[in-house]
Each structure stands twice: as structure tokens, then as C-alpha cells.
Backbone as a printed PyTorch tensor [residue, N CA C, xyz], in Angstrom:
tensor([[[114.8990,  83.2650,  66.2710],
         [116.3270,  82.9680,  66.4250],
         [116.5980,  82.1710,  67.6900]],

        [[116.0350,  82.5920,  68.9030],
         [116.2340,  81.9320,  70.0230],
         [115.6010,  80.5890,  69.9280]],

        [[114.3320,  80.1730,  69.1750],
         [113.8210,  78.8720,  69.1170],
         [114.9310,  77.9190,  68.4940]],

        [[115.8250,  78.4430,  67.1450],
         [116.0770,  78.0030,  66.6140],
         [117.5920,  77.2140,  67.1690]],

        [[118.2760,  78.6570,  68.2740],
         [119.4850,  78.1230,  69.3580],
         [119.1150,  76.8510,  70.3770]],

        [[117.7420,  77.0820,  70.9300],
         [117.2230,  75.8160,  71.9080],
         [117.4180,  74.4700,  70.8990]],

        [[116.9310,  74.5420,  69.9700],
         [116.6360,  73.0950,  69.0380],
         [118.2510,  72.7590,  68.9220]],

        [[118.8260,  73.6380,  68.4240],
         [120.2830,  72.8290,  68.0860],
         [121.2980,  72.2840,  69.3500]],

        [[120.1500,  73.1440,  70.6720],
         [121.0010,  72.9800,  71.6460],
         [120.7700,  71.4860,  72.2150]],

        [[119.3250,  71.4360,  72.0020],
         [118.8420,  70.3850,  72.4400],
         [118.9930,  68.8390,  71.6710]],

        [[119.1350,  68.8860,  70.3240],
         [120.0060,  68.0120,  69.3430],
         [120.9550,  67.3650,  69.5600]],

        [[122.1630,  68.5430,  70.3020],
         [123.7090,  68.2350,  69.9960],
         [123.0430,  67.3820,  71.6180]],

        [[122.8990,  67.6290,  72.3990],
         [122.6670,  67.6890,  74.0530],
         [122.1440,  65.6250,  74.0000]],

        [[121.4030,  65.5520,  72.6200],
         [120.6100,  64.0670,  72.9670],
         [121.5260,  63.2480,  72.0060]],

        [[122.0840,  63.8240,  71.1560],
         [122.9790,  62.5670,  70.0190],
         [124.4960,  62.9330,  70.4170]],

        [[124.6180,  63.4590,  71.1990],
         [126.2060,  63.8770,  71.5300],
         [126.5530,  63.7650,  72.6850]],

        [[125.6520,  63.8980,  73.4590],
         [125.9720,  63.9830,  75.0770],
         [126.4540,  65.2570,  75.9640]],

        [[126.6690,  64.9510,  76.8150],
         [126.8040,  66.4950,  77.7050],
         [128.3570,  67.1840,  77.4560]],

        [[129.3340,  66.5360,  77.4560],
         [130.4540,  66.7030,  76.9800],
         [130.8380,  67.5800,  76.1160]],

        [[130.5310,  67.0750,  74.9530],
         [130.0630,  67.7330,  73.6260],
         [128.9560,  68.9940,  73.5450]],

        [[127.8310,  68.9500,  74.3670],
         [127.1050,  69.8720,  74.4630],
         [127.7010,  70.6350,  74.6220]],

        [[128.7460,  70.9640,  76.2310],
         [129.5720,  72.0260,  76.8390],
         [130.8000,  72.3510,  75.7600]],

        [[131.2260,  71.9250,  75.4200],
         [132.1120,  72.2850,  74.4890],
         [131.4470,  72.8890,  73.5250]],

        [[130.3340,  73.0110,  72.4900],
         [130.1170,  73.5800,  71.5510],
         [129.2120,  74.8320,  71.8900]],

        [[128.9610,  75.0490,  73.4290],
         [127.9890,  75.9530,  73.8720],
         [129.1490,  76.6270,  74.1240]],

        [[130.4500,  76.4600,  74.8550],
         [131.3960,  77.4110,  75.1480],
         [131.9460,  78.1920,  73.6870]],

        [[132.2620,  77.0740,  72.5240],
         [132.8620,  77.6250,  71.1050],
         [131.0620,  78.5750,  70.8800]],

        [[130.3160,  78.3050,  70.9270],
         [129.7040,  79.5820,  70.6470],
         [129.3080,  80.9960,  70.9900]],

        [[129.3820,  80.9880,  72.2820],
         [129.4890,  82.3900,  72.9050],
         [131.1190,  82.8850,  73.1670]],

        [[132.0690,  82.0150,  72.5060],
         [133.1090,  82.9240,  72.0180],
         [134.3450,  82.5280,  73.2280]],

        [[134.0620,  81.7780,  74.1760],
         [134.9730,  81.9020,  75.3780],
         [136.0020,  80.9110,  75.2480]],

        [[135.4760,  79.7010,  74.2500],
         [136.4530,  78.5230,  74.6380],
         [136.5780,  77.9440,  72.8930]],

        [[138.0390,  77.5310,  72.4150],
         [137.3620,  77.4400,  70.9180],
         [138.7470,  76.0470,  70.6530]],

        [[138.8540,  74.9290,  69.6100],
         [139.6390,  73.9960,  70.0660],
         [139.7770,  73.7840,  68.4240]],

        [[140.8820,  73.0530,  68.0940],
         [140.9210,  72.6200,  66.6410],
         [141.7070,  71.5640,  66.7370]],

        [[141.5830,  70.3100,  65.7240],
         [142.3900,  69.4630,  65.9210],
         [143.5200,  69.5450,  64.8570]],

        [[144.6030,  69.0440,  64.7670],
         [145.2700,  69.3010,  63.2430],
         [145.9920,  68.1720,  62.8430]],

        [[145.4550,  67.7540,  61.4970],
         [146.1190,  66.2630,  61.1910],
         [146.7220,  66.3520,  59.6930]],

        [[147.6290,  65.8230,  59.7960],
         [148.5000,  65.5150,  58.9520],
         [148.5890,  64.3770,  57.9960]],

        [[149.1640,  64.3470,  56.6200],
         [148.9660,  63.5800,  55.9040],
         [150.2930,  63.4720,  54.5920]],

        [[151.3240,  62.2900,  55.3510],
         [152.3980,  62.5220,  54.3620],
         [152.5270,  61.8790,  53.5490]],

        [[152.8080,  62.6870,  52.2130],
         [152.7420,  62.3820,  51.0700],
         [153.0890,  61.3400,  50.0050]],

        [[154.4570,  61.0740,  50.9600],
         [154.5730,  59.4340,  50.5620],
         [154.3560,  58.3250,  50.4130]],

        [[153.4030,  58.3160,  51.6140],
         [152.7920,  57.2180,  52.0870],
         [151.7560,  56.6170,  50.9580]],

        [[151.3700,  55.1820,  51.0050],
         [150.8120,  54.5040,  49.6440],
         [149.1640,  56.1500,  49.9110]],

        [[148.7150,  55.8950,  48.6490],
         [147.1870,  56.1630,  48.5390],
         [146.5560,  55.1180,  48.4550]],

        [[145.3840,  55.4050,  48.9180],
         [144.4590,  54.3020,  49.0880],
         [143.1660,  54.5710,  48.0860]],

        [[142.7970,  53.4380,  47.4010],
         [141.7520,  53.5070,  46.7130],
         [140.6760,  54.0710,  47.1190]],

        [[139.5660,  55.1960,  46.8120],
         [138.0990,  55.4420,  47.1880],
         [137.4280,  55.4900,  46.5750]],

        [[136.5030,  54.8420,  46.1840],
         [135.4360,  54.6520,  45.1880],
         [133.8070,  55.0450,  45.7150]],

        [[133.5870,  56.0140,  45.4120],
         [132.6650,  56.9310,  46.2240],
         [131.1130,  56.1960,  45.3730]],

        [[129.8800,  55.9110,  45.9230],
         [128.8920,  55.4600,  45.5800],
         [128.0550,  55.4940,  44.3610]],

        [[128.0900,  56.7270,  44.0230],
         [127.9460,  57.3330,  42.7010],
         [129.0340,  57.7110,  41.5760]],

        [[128.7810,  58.0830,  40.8920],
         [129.8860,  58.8160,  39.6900],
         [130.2580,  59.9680,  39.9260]],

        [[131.5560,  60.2010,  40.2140],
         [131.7220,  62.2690,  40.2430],
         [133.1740,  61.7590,  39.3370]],

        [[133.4510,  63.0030,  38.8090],
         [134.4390,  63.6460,  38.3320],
         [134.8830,  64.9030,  39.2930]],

        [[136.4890,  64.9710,  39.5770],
         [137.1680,  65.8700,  40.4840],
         [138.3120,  66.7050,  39.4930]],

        [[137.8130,  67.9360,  39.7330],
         [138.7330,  69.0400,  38.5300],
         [139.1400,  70.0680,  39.5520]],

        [[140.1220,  70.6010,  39.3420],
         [140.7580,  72.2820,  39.8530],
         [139.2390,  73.2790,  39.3400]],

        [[138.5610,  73.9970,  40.2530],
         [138.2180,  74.8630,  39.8340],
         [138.6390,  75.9780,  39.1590]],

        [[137.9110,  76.6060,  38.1080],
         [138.8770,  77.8520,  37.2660],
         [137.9580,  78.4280,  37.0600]],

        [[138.4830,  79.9710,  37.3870],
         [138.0080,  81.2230,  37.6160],
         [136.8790,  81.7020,  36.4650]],

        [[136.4200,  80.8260,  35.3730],
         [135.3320,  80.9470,  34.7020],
         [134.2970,  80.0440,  34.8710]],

        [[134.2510,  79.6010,  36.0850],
         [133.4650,  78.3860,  37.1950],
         [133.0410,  79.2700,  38.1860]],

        [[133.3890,  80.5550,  38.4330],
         [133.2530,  80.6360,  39.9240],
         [131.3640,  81.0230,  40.2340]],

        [[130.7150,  81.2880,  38.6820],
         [129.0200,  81.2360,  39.3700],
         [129.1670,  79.0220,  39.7960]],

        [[129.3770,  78.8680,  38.9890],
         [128.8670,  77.3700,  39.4500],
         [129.2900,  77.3480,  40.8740]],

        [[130.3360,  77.2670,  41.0570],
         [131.0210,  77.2770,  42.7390],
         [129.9420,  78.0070,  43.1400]],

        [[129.5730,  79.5040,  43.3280],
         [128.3430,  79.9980,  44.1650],
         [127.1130,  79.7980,  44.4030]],

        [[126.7490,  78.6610,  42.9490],
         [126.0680,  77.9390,  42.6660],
         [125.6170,  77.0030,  44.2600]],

        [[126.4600,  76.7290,  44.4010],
         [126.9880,  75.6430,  44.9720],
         [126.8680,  75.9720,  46.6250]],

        [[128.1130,  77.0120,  46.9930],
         [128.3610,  77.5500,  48.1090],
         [126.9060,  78.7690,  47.6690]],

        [[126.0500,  78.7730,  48.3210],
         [125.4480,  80.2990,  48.3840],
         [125.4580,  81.2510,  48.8490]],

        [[125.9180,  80.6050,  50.5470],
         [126.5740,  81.6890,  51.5200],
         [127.7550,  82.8080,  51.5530]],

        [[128.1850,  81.9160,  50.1920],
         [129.7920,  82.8050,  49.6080],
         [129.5730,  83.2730,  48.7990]],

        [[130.3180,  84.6850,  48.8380],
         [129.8010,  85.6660,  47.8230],
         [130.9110,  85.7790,  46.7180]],

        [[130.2430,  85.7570,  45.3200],
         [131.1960,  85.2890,  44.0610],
         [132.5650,  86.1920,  44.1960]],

        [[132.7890,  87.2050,  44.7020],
         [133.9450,  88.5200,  45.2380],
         [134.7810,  87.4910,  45.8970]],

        [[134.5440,  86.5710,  47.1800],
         [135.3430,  85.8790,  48.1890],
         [135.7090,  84.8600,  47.2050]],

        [[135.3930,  84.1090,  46.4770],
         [135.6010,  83.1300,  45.6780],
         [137.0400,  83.2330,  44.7140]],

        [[136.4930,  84.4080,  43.5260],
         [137.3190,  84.8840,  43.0980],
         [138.9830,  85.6960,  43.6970]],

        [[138.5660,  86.3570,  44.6810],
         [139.9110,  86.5060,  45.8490],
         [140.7820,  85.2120,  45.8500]],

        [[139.8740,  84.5990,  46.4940],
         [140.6660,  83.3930,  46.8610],
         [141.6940,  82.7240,  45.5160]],

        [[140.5130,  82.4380,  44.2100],
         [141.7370,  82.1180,  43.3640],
         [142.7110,  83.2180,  42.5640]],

        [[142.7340,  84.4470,  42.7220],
         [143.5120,  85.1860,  42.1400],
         [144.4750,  85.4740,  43.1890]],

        [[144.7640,  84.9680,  44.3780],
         [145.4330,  84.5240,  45.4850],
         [146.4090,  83.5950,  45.3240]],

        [[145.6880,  82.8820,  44.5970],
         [146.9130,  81.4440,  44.0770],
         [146.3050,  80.2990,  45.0210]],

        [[144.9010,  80.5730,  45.5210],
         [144.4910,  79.3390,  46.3560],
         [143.7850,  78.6170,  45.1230]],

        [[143.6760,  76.9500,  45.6850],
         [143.1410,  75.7020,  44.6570],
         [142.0840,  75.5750,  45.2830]],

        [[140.7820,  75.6380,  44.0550],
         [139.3990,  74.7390,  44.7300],
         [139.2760,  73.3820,  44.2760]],

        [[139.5850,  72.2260,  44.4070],
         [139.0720,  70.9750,  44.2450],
         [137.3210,  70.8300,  44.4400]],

        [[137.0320,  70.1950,  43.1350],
         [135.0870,  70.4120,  42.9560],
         [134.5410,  69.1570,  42.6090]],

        [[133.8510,  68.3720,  43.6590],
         [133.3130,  67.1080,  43.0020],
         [132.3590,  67.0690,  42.3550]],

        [[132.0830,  66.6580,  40.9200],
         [130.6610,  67.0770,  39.6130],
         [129.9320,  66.0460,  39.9870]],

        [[128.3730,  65.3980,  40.2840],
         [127.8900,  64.4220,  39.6840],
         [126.6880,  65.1570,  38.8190]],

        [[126.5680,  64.3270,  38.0850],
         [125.6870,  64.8280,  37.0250],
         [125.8260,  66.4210,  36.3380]],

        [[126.9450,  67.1250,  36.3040],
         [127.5790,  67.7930,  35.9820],
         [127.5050,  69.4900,  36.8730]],

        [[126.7810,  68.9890,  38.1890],
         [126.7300,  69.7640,  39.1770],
         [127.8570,  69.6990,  40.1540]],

        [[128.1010,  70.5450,  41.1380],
         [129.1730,  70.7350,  41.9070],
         [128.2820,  70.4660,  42.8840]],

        [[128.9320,  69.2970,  43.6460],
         [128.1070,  68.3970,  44.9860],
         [129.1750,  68.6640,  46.0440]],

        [[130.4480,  68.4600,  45.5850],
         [131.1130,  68.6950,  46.8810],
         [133.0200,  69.3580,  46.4710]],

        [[133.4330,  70.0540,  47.5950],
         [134.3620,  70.8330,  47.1170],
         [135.4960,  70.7570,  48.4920]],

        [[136.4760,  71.7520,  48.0980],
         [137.7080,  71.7220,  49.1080],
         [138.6950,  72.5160,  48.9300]],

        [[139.3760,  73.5790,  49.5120],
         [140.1640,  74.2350,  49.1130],
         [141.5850,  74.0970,  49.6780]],

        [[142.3350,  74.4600,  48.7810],
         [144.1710,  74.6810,  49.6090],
         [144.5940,  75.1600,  49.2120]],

        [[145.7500,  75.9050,  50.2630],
         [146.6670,  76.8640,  50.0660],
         [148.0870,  76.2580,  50.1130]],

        [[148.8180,  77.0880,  49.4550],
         [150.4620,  76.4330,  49.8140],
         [150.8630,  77.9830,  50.7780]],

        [[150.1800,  78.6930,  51.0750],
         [151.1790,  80.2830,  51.7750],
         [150.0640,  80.2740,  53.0060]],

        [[150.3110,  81.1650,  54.3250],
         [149.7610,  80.9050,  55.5670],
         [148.4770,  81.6710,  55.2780]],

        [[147.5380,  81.0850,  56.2580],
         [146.2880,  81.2820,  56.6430],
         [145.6930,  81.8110,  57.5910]],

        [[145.1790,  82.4720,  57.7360],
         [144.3200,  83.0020,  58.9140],
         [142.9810,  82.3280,  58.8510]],

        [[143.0910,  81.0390,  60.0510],
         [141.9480,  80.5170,  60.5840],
         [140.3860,  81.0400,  61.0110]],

        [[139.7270,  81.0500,  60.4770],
         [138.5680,  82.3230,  60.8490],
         [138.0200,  82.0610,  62.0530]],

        [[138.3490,  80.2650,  62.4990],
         [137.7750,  79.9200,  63.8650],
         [137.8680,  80.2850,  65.1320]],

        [[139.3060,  79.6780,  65.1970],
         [140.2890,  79.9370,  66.0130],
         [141.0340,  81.0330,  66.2650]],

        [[140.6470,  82.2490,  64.8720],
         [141.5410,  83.3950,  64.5630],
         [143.1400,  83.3410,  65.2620]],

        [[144.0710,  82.2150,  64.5730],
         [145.0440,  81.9300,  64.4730],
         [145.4340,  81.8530,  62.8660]],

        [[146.9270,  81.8200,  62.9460],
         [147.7850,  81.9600,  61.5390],
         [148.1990,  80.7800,  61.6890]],

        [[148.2590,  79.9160,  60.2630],
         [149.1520,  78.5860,  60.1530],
         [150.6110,  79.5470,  59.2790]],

        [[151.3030,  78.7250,  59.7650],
         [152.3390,  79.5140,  58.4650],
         [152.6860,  77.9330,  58.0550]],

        [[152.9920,  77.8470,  56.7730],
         [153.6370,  76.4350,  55.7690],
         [154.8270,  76.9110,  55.9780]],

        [[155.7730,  75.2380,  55.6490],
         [157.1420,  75.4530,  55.2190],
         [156.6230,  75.4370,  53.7220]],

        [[158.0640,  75.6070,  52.7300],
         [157.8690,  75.5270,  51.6040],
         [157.1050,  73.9750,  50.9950]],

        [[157.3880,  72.9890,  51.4690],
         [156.8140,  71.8070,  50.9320],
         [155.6380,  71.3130,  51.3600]],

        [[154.7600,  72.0350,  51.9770],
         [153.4850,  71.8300,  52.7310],
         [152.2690,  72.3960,  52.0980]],

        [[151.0590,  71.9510,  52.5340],
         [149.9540,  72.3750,  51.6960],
         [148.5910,  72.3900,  52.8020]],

        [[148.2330,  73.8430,  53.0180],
         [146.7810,  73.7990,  54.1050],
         [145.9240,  73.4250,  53.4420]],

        [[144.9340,  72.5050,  53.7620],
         [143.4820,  72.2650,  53.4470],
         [142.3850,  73.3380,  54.1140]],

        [[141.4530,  73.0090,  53.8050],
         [140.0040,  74.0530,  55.0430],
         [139.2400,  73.8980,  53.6240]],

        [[138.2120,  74.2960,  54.4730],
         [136.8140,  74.9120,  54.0880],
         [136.2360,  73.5960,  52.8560]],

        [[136.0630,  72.6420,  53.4010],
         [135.3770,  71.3280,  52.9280],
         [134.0080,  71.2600,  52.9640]],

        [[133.2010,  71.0890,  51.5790],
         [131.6350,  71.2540,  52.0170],
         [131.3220,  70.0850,  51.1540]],

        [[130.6450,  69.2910,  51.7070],
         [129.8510,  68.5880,  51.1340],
         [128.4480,  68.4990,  50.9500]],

        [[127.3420,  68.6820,  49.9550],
         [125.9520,  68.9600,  49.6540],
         [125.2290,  67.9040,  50.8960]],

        [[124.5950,  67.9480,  51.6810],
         [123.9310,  67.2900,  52.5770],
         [123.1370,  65.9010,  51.5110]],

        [[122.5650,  66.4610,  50.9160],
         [122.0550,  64.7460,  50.1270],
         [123.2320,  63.9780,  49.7960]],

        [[124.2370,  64.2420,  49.7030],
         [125.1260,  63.5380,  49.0520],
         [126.4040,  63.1880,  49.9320]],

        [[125.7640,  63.4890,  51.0390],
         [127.2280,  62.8360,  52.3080],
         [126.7550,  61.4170,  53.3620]],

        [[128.2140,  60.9610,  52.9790],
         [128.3780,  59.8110,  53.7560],
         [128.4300,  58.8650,  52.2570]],

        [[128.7960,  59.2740,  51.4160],
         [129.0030,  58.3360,  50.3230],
         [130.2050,  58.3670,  49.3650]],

        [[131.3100,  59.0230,  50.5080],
         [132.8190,  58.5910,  50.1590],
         [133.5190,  59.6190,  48.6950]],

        [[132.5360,  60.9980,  48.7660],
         [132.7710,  61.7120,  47.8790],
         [133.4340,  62.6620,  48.2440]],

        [[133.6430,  63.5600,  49.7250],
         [134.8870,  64.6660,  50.1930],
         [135.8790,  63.3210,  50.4200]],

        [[136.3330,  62.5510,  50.5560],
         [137.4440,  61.6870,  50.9160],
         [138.1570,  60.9370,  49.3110]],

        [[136.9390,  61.1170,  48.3400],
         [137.4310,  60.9960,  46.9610],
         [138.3030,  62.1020,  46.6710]],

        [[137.3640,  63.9010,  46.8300],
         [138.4810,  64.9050,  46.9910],
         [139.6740,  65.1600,  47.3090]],

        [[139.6900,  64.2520,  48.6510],
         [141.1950,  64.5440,  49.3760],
         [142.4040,  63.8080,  48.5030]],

        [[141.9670,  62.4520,  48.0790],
         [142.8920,  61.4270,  47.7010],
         [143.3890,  62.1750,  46.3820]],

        [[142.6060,  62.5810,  45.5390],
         [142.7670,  63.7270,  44.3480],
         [143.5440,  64.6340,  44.6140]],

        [[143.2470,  65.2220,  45.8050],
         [144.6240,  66.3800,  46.3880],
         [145.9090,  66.1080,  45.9850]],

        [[145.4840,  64.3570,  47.0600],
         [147.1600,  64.0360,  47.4360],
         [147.9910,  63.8570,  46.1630]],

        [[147.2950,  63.2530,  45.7510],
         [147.7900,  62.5910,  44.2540],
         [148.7390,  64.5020,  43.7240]],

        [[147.6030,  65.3910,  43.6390],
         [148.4490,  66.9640,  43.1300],
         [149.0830,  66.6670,  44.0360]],

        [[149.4760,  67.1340,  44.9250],
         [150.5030,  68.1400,  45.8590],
         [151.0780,  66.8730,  46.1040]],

        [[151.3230,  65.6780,  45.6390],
         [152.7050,  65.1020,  45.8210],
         [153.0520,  65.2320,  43.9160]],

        [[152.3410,  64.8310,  43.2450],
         [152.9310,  64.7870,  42.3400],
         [154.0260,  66.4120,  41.5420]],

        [[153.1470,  67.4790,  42.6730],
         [154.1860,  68.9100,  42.4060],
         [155.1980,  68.7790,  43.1360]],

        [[155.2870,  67.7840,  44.5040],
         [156.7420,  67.8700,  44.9790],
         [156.7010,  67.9330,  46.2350]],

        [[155.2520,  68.4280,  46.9360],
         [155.2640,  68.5290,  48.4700],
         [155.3920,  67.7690,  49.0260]],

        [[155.6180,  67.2430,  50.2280],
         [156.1150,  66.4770,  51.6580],
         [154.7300,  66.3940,  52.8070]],

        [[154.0780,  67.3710,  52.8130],
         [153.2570,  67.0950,  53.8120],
         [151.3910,  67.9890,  53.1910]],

        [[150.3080,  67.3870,  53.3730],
         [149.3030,  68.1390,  53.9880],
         [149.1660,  68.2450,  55.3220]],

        [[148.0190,  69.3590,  55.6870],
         [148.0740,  69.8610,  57.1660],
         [146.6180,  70.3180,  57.0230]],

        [[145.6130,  69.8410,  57.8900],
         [144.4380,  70.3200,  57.8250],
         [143.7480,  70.4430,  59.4800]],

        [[143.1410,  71.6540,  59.6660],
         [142.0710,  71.8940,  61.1830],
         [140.7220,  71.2340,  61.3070]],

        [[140.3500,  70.4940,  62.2480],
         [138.5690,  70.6400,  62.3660],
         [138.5190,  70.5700,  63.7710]],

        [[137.2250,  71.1840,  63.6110],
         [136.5840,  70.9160,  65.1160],
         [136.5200,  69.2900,  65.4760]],

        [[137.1570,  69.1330,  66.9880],
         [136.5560,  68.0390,  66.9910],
         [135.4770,  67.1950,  66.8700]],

        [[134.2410,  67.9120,  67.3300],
         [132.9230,  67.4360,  67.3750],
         [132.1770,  66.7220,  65.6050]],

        [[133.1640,  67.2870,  65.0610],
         [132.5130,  67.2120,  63.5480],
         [133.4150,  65.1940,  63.3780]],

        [[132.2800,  64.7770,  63.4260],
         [132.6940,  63.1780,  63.5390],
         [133.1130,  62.8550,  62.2730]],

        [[131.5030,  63.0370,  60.9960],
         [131.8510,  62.5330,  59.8600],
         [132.9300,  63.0100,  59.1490]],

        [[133.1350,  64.0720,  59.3780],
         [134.3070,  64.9700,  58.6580],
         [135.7530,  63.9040,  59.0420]],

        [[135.6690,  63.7220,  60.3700],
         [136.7980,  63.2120,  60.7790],
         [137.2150,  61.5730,  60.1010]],

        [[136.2980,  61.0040,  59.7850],
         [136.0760,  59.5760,  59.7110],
         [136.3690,  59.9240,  58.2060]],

        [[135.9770,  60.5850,  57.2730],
         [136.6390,  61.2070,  55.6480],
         [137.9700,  61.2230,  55.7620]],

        [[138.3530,  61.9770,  56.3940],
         [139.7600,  62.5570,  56.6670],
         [140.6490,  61.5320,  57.1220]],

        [[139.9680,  60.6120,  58.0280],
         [141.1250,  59.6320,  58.1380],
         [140.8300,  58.5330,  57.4700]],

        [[140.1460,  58.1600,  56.8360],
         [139.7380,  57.1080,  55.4970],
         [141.1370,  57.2380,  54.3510]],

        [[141.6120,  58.5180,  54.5120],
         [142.5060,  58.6950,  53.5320],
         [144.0680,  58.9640,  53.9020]],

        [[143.9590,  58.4050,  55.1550],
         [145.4820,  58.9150,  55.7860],
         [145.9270,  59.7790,  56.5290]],

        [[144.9630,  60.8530,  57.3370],
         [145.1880,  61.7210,  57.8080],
         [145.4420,  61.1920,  58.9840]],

        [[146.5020,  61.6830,  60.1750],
         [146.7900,  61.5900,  61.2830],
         [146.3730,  62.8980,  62.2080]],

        [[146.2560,  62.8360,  63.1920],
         [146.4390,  63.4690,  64.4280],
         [147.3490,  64.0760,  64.8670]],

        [[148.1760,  64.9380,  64.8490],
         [149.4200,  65.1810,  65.0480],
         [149.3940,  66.4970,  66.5120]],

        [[148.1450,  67.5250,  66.8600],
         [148.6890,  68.3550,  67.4470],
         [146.9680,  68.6330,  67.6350]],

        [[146.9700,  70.0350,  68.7150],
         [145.9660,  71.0500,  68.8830],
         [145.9700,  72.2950,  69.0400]],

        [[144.9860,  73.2900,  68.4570],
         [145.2450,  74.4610,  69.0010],
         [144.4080,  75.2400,  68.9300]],

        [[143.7370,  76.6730,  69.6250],
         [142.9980,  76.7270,  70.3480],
         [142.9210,  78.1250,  71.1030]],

        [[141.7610,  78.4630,  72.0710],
         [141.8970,  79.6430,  73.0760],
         [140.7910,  80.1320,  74.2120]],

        [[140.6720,  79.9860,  75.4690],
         [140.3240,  80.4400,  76.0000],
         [140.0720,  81.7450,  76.0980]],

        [[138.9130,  82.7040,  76.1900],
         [138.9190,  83.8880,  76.4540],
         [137.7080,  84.1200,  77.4170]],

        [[138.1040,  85.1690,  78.3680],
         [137.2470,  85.9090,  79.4240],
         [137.3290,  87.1760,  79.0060]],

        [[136.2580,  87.8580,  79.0220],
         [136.3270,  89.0810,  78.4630],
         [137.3240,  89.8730,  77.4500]],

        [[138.1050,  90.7530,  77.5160],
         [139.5450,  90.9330,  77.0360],
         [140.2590,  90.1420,  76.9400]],

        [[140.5530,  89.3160,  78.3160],
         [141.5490,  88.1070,  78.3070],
         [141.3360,  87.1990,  77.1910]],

        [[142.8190,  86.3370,  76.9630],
         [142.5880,  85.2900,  76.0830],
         [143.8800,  84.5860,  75.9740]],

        [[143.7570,  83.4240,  76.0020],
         [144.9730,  82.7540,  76.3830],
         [144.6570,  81.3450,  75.0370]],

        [[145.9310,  81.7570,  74.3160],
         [145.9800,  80.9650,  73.3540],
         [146.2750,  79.1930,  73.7200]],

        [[146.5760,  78.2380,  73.2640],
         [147.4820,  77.4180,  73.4660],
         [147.6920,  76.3790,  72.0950]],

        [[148.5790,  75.5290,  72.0350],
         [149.1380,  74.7590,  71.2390],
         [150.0740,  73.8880,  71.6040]],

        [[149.5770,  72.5690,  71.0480],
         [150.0760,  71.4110,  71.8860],
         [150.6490,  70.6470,  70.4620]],

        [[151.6710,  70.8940,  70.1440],
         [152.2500,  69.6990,  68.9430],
         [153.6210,  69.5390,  68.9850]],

        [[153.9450,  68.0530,  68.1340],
         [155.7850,  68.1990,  68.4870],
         [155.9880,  68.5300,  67.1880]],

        [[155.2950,  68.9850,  66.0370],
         [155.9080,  69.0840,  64.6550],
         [156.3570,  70.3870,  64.2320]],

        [[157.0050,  70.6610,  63.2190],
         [157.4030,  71.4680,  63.1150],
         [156.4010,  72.9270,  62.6150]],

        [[155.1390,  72.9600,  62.6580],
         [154.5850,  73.9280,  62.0370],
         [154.1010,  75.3120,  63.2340]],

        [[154.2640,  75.9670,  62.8770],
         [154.2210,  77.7090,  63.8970],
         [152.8630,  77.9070,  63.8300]],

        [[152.4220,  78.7990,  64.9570],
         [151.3800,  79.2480,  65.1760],
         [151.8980,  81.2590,  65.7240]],

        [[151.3200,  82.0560,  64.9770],
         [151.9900,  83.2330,  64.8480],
         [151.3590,  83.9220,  66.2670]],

        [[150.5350,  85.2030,  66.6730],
         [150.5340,  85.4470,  67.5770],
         [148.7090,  85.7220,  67.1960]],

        [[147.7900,  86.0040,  67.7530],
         [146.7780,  85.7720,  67.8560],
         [146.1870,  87.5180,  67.4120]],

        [[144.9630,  87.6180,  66.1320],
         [144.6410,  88.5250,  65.8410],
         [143.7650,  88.9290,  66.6270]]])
């Protein structure tokens, strides 16, 4: 286990720089933790993405959910199913009639597992999270095919805004995300020393951050 902390330490440390090193060494021993949150309104044109290969993008349904675990392995078919008898949406990208890459959203508030913060939605808003894309198959415009698929739902039901978190450090994620319109809008976040812990949040929009679990 410890060989395996040096290598990643030493990874992030040579393709990222020291910056980045300190920041993801603090988010891991728990003391310092940051999220970015960008926005994406619904009006605005969509933009074409034509991802390298062939996928097809469907709502997952609850007689899918081995394929989804299929898929996710780390998730256990119980969390899956929760989630959609919850009323949460999985968006699932197929190629070759496998599930390569996926995405979920909620329209009701969230508890961030990162940050262990609450988003709360207004009624016309929609959280994103938990975006995975199959490692052979990234960087070829297939989670950013997902998103545009979103938008297309949750405007065509009526919503006004998406709202989605990432770490900053996660580049490619970011470069997906704004391929399709996503903005920058805010941060939020927490310092902690032992017991202590000092939240913060930096945005001018209208979305709440509840009190810290």
C-alpha cells in the first residue's frame, strides 16, 4: 500500500508539478479539500460532438443495473439501484453494445461525498456527478457526447440551469465539461485541523450550500 502511495505521489509530483502535488497530498490526508462548480445554461445554442467511434446514449433502467455494475465494479448493484428508485438519471454511453461510459443527475439536493457538503437545487436546476469514463476509451469525445445528451433532456423537460463539482486537478474532465458549455461560476470547499474545520464558498449565484456533515 505504501509503495503504491509513493508512485502516485511521485507521478502527480513530475506531470503536475509541486502545486498540484501539495494540493492533492493535503485533499488526501483529509485537511484541505476544494471543488470547482460550473454551470451550464440551458438555453444557450448546443454544440455538435461527434465522439471518434460509434456509441449510442440511453437513460439507464433499472433492468440494466448488472450491466451498469458491469461496468462500475466498485459499485455495488444495492447503490445503483438506490440511486434509481430515488428518482436519480444514469446517462450510459454503449459502443459495441457495452457500457463504456456513464453520468448521473439529480433534480433534488445532494450530499457531496468529497467535500461532504449539500447542494440544494432550485426547482429548475439539475446536479450532475459521478462521471466515469472506461480508461481505453477516453479522450475521444464520448463523456462530453453524454453531457450534450443531458442538455438536450433537462432543457427539453423545462429546466434553466445544470450545475456540476470537480476537483480541480482533474484536467481532462475539465476540458469535456467545457467542450460543451460549462462555465465556472463559484468554489467550495474546507479546511480542517483536527476537530476544527472551516468550510468556505465563494460564488455570486444563487445556489446554497447547507451546513457541513
Amino acid at each position: 500500500m505504501t509503495g503504491n502511495i509513493v508512485k502516485r505521489a511521485t507521478k502527480v509530483l513530475r506531470e503536475e508539478g509541486i502545486k498540484s502535488f501539495w494540493f492533492k497530498l493535503l485533499s488526501e490526508i483529509g485537511c484541505y479539500r476544494r471543488v470547482l462548480l460550473l454551470e451550464r445554461l440551458l438555453e444557450e445554442p448546443i454544440s455538435e460532438v461527434k465522439p471518434t467511434l460509434p456509441v449510442t446514449v440511453d437513460l439507464l433502467k433499472k433492468n440494466e443495473v448488472d450491466e451498469y455494475d458491469a461496468f462500475r465494479t466498485i459499485v455495488s448493484p444495492s447503490r445503483t439501484l438506490d440511486r434509481l428508485n430515488a428518482g436519480r438519471l444514469c446517462f450510459v454511453a454503449r459502443h459495441e453494445r457495452q457500457v463504456i461510459s456513464a453520468c448521473w443527475a439529480t433534480i433534488h439536493g445532494i450530499l457531496t461525498p468529497y467535500s461532504a457538503c449539500e447542494i440544494q437545487l432550485a426547482k429548475d436546476e439539475a446536479y450532475v456527478y459521478d462521471g466515469f469514463t472506461k480508461p481505453d476509451f477516453r479522450g475521444q469525445s464520448i463523456f462530453p457526447a453524454i453531457l450534450a445528451e443531458m442538455i438536450k433532456y433537462f432543457r427539453a423537460a423545462g429546466y434553466r440551469r445544470m450545475i456540476l463539482g470537480i476537483v480541480p486537478e482533474n484536467n481532462p474532465s475539465l476540458w469535456a465539461i467545457r467542450k460543451v458549455g460549462f462555465r465556472l461560476f463559484g468554489t467550495m470547499g474546507y479546511i480542517k485541523i483536527g476537530q476544527w474545520r472551516q468550510d468556505f464558498y465563494r460564488t455570486n449565484s444563487n445556489i446554497q450550500r447547507q451546513k457541513s456533515v
